[in-house]
C-alpha positions as CSV (number, residue, x, y, z in Angstrom):
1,X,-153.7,18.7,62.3
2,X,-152.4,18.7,58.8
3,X,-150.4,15.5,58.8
4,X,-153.6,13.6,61.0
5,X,-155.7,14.5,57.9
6,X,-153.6,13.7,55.7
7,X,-153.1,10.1,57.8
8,X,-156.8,9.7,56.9
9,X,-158.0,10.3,60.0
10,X,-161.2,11.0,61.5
11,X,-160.3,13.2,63.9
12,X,-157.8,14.3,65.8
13,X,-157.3,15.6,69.7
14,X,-155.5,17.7,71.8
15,X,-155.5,17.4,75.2
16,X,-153.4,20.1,77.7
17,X,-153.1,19.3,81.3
18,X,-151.9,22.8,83.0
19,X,-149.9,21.6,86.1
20,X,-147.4,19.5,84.1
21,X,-147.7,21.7,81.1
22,X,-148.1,18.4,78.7
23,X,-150.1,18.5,75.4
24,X,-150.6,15.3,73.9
25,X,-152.1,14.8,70.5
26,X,-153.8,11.6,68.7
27,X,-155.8,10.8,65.7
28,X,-156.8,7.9,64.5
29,X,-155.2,7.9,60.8
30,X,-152.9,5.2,59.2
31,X,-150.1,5.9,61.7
32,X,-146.2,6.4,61.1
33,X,-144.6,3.4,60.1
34,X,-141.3,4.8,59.7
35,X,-140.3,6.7,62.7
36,X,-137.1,8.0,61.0
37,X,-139.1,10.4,58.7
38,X,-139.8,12.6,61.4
39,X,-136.6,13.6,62.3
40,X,-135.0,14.1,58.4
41,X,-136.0,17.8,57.1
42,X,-137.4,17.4,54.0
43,X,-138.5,14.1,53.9
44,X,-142.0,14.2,54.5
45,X,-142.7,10.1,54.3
46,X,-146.2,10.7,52.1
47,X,-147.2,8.3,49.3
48,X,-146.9,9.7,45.8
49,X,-150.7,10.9,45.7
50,X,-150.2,13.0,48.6
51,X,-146.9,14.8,47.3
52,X,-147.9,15.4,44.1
53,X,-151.3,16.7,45.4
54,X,-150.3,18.8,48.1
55,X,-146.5,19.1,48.1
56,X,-145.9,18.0,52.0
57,X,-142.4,18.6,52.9
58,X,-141.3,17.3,56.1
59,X,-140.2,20.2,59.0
60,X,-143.3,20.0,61.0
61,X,-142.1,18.0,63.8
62,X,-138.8,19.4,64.4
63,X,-139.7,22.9,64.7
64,X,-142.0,21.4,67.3
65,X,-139.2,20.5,69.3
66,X,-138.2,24.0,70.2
67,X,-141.8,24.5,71.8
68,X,-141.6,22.3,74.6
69,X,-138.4,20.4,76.8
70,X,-139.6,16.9,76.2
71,X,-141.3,15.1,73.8
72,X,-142.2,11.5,72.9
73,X,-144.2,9.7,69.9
74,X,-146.2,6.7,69.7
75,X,-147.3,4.9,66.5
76,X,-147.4,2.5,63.6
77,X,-143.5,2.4,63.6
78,X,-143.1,2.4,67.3
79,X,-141.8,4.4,70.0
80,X,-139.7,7.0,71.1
81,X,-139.2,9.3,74.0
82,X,-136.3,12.0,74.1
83,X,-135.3,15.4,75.6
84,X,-135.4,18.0,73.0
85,X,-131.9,19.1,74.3
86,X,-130.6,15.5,73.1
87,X,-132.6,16.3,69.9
88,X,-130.7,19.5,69.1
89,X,-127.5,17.9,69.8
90,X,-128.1,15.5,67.4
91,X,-127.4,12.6,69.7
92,X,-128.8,8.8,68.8
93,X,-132.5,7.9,69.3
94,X,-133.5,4.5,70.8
95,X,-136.9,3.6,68.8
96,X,-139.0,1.1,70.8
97,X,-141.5,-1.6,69.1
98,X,-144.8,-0.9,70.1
99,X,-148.3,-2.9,70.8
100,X,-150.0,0.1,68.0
101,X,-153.2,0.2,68.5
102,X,-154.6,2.3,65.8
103,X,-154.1,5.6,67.6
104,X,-150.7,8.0,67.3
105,X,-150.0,10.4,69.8
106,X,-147.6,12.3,70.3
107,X,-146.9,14.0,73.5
108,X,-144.9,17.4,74.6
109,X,-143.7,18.0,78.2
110,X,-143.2,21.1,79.0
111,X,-145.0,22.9,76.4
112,X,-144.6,26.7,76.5
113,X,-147.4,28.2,75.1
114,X,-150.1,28.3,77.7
115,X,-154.4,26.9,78.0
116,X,-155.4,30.1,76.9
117,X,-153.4,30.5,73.5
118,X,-153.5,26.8,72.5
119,X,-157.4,26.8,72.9
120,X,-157.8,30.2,70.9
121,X,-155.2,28.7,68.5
122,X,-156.8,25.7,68.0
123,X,-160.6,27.2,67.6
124,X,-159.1,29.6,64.8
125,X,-157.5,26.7,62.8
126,X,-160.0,24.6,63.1
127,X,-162.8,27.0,61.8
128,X,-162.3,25.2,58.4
129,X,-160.9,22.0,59.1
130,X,-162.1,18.9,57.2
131,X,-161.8,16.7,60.0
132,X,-163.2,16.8,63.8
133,X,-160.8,18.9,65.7
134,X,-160.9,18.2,69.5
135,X,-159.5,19.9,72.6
136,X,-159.8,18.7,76.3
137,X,-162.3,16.2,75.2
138,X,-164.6,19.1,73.2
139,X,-165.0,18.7,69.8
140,X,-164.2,22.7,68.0
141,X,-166.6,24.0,66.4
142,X,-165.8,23.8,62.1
143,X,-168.4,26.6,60.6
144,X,-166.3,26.8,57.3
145,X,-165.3,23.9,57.0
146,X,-166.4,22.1,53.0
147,X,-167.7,19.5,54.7
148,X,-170.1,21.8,56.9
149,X,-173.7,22.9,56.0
150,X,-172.7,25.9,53.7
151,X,-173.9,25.4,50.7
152,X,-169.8,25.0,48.1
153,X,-170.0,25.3,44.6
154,X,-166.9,24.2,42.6
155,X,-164.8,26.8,40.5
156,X,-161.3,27.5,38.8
157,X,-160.3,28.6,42.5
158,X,-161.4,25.3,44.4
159,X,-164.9,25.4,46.1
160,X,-166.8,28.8,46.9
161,X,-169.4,29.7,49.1
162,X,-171.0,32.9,48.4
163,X,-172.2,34.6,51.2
164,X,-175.6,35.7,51.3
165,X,-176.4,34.6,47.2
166,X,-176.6,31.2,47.9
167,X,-179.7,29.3,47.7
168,X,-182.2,30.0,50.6
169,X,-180.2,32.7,51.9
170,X,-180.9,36.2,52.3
171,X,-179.4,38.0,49.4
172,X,-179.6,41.5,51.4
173,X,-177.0,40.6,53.5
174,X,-173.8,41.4,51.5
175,X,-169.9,41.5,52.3
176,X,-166.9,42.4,51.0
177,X,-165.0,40.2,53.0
178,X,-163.1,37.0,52.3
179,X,-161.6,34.1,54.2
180,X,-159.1,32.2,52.2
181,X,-158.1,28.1,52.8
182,X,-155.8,26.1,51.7
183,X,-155.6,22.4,52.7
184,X,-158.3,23.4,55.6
185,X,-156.0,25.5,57.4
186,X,-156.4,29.6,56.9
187,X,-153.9,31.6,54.5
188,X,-155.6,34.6,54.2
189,X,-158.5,36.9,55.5
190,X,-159.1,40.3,53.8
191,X,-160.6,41.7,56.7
192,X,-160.8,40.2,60.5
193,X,-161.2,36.6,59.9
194,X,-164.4,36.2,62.5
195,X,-166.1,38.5,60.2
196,X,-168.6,36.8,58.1
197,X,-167.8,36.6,54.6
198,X,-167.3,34.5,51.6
199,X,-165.5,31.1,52.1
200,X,-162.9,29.9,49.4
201,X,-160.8,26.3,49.9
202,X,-158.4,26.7,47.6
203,X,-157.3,23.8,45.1
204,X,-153.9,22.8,46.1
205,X,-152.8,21.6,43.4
206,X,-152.9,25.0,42.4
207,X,-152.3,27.4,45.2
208,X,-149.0,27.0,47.2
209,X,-148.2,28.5,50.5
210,X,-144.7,30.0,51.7
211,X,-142.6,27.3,53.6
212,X,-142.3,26.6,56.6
213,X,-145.7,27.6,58.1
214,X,-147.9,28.0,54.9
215,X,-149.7,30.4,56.2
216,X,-148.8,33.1,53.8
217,X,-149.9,32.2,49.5
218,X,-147.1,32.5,47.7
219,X,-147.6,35.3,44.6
220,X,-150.1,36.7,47.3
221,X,-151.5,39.5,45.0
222,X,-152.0,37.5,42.1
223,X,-154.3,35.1,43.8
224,X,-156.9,37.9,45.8
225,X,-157.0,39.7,42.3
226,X,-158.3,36.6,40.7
227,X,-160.1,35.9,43.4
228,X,-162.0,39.0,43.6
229,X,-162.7,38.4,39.8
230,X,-164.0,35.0,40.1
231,X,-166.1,36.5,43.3
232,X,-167.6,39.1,41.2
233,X,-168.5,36.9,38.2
234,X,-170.0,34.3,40.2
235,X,-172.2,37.0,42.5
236,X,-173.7,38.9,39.4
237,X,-174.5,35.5,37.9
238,X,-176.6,34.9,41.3
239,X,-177.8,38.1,41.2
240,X,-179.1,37.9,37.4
241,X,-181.5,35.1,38.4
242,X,-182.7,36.8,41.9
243,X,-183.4,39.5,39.2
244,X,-184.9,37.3,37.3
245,X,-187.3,35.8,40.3
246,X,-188.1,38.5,42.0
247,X,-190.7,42.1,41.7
248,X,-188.9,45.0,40.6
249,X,-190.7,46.2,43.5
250,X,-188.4,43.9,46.2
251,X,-185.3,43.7,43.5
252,X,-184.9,47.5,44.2
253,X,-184.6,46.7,47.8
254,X,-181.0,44.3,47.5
255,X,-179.2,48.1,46.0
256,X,-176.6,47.7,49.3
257,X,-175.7,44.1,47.5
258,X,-175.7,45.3,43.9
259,X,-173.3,48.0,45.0
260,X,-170.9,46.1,47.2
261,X,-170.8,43.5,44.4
262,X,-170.3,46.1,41.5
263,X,-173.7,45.1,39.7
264,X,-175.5,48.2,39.8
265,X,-176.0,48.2,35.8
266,X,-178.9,45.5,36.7
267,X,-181.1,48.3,37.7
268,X,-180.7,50.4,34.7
269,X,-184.0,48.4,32.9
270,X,-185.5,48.9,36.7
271,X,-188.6,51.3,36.4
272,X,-187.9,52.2,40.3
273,X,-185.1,54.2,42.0
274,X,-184.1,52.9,45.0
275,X,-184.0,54.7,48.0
276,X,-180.3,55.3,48.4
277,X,-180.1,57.8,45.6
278,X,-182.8,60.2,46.7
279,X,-183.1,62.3,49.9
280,X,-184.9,65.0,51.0
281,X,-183.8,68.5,52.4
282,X,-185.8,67.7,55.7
283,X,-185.3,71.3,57.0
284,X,-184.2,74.6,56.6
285,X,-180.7,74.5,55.4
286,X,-177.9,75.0,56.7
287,X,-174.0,74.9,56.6
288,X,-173.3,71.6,57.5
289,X,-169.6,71.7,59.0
290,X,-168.4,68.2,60.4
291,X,-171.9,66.8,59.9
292,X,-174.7,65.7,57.6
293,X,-178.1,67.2,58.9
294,X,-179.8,68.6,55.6
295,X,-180.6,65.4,53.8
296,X,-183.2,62.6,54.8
297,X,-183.6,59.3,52.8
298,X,-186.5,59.0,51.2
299,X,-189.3,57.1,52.6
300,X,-189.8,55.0,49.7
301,X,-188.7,53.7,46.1
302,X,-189.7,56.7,43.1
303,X,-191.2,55.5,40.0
304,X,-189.5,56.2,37.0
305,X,-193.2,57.3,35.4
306,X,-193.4,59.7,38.1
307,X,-190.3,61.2,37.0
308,X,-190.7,61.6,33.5
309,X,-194.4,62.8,33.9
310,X,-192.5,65.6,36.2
311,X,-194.4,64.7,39.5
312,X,-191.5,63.9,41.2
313,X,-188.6,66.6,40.0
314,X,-184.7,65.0,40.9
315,X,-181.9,67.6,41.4
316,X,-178.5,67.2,41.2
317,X,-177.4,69.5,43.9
318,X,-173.7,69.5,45.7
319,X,-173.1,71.1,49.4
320,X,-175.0,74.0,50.3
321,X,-170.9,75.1,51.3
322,X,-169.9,74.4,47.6
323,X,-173.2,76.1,45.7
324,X,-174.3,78.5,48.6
325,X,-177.5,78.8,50.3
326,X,-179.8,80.7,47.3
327,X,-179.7,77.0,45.2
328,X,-180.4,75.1,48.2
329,X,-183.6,77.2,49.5
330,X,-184.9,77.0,45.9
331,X,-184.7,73.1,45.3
332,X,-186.2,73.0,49.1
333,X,-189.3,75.2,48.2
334,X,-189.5,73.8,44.8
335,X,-189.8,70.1,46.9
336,X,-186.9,68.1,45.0
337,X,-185.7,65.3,45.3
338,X,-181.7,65.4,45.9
339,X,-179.5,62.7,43.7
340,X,-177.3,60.9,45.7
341,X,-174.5,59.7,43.7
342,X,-174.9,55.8,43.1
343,X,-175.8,54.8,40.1
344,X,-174.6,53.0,36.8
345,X,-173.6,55.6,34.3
346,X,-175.8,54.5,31.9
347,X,-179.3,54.5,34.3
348,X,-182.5,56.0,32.7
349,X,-182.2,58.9,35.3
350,X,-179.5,61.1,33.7
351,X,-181.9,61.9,31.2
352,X,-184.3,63.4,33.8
353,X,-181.9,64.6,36.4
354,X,-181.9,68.4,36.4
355,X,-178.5,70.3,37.1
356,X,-179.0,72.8,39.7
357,X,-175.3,73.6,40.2
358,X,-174.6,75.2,36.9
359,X,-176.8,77.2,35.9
360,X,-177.0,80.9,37.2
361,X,-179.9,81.6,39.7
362,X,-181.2,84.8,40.2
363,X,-182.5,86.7,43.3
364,X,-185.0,89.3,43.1
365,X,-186.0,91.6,45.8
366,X,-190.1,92.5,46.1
367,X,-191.0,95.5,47.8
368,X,-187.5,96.4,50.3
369,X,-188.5,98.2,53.0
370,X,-185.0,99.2,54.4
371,X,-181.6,97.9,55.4
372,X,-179.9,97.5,58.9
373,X,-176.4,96.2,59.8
374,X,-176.7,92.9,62.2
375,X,-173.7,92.7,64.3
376,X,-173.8,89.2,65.8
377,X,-170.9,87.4,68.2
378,X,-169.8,85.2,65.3
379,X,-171.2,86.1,61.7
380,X,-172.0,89.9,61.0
381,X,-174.0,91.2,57.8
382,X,-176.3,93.7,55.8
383,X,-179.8,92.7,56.2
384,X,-182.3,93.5,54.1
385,X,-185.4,93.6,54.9
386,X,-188.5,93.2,52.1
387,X,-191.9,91.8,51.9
388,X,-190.7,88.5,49.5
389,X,-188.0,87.5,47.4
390,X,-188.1,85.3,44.3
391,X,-185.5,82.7,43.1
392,X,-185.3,81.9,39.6
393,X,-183.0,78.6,38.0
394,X,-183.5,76.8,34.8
395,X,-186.9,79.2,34.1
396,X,-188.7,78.2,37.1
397,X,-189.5,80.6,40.0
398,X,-190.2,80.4,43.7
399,X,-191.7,83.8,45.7
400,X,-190.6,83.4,48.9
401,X,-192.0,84.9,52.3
402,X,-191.2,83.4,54.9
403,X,-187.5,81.9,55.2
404,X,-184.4,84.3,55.2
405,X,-181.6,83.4,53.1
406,X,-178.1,84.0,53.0
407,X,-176.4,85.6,49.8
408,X,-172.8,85.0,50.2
409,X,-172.1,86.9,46.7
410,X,-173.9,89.6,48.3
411,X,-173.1,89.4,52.0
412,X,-175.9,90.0,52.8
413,X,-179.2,88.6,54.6
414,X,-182.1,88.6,52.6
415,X,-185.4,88.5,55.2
416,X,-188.8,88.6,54.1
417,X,-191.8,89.9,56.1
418,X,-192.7,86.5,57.5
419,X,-189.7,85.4,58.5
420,X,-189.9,85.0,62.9
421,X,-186.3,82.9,63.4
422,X,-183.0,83.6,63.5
423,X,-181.8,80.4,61.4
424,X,-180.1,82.6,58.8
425,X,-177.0,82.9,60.3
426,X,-176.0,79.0,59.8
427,X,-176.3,79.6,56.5
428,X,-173.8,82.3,56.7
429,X,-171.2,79.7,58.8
430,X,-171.0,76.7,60.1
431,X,-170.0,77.5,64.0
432,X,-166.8,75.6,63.7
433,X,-163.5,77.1,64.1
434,X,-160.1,76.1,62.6
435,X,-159.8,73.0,65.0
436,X,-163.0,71.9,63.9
437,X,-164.9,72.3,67.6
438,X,-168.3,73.5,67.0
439,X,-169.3,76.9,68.5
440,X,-172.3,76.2,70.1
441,X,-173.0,78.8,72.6
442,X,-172.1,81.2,69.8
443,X,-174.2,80.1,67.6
444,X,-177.4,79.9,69.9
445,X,-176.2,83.5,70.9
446,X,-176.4,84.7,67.0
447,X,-179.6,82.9,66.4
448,X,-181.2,84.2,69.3
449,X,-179.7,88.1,68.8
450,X,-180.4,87.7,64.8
451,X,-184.4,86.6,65.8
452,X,-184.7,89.6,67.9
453,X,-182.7,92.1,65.4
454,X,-185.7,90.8,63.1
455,X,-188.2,91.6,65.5
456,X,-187.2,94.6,66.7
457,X,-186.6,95.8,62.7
458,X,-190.1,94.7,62.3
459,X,-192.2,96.0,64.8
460,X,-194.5,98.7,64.2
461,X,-194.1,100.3,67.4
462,X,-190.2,101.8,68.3
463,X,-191.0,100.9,72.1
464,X,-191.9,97.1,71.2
465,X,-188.4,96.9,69.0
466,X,-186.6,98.5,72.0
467,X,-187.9,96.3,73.9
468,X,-187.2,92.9,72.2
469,X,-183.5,94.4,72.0
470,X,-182.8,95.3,75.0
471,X,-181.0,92.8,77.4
472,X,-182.1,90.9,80.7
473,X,-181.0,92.6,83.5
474,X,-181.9,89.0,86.1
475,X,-178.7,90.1,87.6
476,X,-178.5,94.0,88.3
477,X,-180.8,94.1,91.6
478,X,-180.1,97.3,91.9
479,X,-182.0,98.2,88.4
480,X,-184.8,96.7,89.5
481,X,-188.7,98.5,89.4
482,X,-186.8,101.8,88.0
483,X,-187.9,103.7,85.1
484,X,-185.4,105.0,83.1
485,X,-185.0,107.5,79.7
486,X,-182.8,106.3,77.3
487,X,-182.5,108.4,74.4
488,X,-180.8,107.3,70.9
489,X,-178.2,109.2,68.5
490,X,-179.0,109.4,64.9
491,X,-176.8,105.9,64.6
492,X,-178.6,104.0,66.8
493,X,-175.8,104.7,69.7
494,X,-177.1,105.3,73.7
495,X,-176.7,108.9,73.9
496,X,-177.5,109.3,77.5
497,X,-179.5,107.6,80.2
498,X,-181.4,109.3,83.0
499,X,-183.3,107.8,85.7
500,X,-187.0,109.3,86.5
């Protein structure tokens, strides 16, 4: 492929016929005149512009000769067919004058790779290739190639094609990813190379490859780092005039491609947050464990007015495992929005952000009405029970009457006279044991036994919280359409249990 390109030609074709195991290849370029050159290692037989532009150096055809048993060539120089075994022995070479049509092939009998490979081989390297690349008659398809329909500017690095900033694309669709060429052929790929990315043919008369393949650059690391510099500086130069053409309203939207492309400073003059810094707590809290359930994105972009006129208060606020349960039931009430962090240090919202992890909070207790000890399967704990609580951070306050909430300083379960679930107890754990498997039936077994403890603690009737806390009995037939006496010890234990 490389030597038919750099022939000049057009195209060039492969053709594989399975039973004999014979791949022939042709192109159409100025042909071999000296048939000699192919079988001296290092003499590449290239005109002067071609060596000092891309450096050939001549081992390409006799490291073919260990791939198949046979081979022949046919071109401007003339003909010769020979065993390979002849070849290695370094026995003479009969070359043959020939009728030369225009066309060189070269044919390989024998050939040891099989269909499969030499197609998939073929599709890969010719992904880029400047000139048509066929096989059994199909032209490959070339979707990288300079001379495609990407849109290539020219740079230090050789020409670039941006992925998603260029002209009439879709800017919101950003990668990371890179797929490096040199001479048409593929040198490197930061990630798998059928993932879309930016394209870069390199300028080789800058960027050499390691002999003999050249598929490896040579000072590998040098190269991506400048790479990735020149990919950065060209993408926020794209991205300055999208900012420039576009309403805040739909620049906010491209934040996945400001990030990935290190250009989230563009949105510090923005007067909108985008939505990937902000969440909600959607629910009651809870201890998280090996998943994310308390936040929710936003459903849309926050105005910074609204935020410094205070109708829209943003918290910063770490794990409810990190700062405990009391901070996160507050911001919850209070309705704030959560910071996600994601932004440019400098961004107008630092000034507004309000810490929530620092500063003490306070719990105060409004009108206790007793304590009782809930001994659950998984989390135990002193409960007590009042008609409201308040939380106070940073001089604001929250009465609360309706959610229980965890005290881990305390140990304790603080449940307020409207409280009718048993959801407390995940803020005292997270159900997931050393090997990280969640507990689930123990966890639906405290939730369930906590609800009723609150119940039956509640009820103004003893029988009703007896009731509520005694078990099923589905599976004693025996017990069934009985009455029975229980009575109770001063503790709470069964003292005795008579049937009437």
């Amino acid at each position: 492929m490389q030597n038919a390109r750099r022939a000049g030609a057009t195209f060039v074709s492969f053709e594989y016929v399975e039973d004999t195991r014979t791949l022939t290849v042709c192109d159409d370029g100025c042909g071999i005149a000296c048939l000699k050159s192919l079988l001296t290692v290092a003499e590449s037989g290239w005109d002067i512009d071609v060596i000092e532009r891309e450096h050939p150096f001549g081992i390409g055809f006799l490291s073919a000769i260990f791939a198949c048993d046979a081979i022949s060539v046919d071109s401007k120089g003339g003909r010769f067919s020979v065993y390979t075994a002849e070849l290695l022995a370094f026995q003479p070479i009969v070359i043959e004058p020939a009728d030369w049509q225009g066309i060189t092939c070269l044919t390989l009998t024998q050939f040891k790779p099989d269909a499969e490979r030499i197609e998939s081989q073929l599709r890969r390297l010719a992904r880029a290739f400047p000139i048509e690349v066929r096989f059994n008659g199909v032209s490959l398809d070339r979707p990288r190639a300079a001379n495609s329909t990407l849109p290539f500017i020219e740079t230090e690095l050789g020409e670039l094609y941006l992925y998603g900033l260029s002209q009439s694309e879709d800017w919101l669709r950003q990668s990371e990813y890179f797929h490096l060429y040199l001479q048409g052929l593929p040198v490197y790929h930061s990630h798998h190379e059928r993932d879309p990315g930016h394209v870069i043919h390199l300028d080789s008369s800058r960027f050499f490859a390691r002999l003999p393949d050249r598929d490896k650059l040579i000072d590998e690391a040098q190269v991506i780092a400048e790479i990735k510099q020149v990919l950065q500086r060209e993408a926020r130069q794209r991205l300055e005039v999208i900012k420039s053409q576009l309403l805040v309203e739909e620049f906010v939207l491209g934040y996945d491609t400001l990030k990935t492309y290190r250009c989230l400073d563009l949105l510090n003059d923005v007067p909108l947050l985008p939505k990937q810094v902000l969440a909600i707590i959607q629910d009651y809290p809870i201890k998280e464990g090996c998943s994310r359930v308390n936040l929710a994105a936003v459903s849309q972009p926050v105005s910074r007015s609204d935020v410094e006129n205070g109708l829209v208060k943003v918290a910063d606020l770490d794990d409810l495992d990190e700062v405990g349960a009391l901070r996160w039931m507050f911001s919850w009430h209070m309705d704030y929005r959560v910071f996600r962090p994601g932004l440019d240090a400098r961004h107008w919202l630092f000034s507004y952000l309000v810490d929530l992890n620092s500063p003490a909070i306070t719990l105060d207790i409004g009108n206790e009405t007793h304590r009782a000890f809930f001994a659950g399967q998984w989390v135990s704990g002193q409960a007590v029970f009042c008609e409201q609580y308040r939380l106070t951070l940073n001089g604001e306050s929250i009465d609360i009457d309706q959610d229980a909430v965890y005290d881990e300083d305390q140990d304790c379960f603080i449940v307020p006279s409207r409280e009718s679930s048993g959801l407390v107890v995940c803020q005292a754990s997270s159900y997931y044991d050393e090997w990280d498997t969640f507990m689930e039936s123990a966890k639906e077994t405290d939730e369930w036994d906590f609800h009723n403890f609150v119940v039956a603690n509640t009820a103004d009737k003893p029988a009703d919280a007896l009731q509520r806390l005694l078990p099923k009995f589905g599976s004693c037939p025996a017990l069934f359409s009985r009455t029975f006496q229980i009575v109770l010890g001063k503790d709470g234990d069964v003292v005795t249990v008579t049937e009437m």
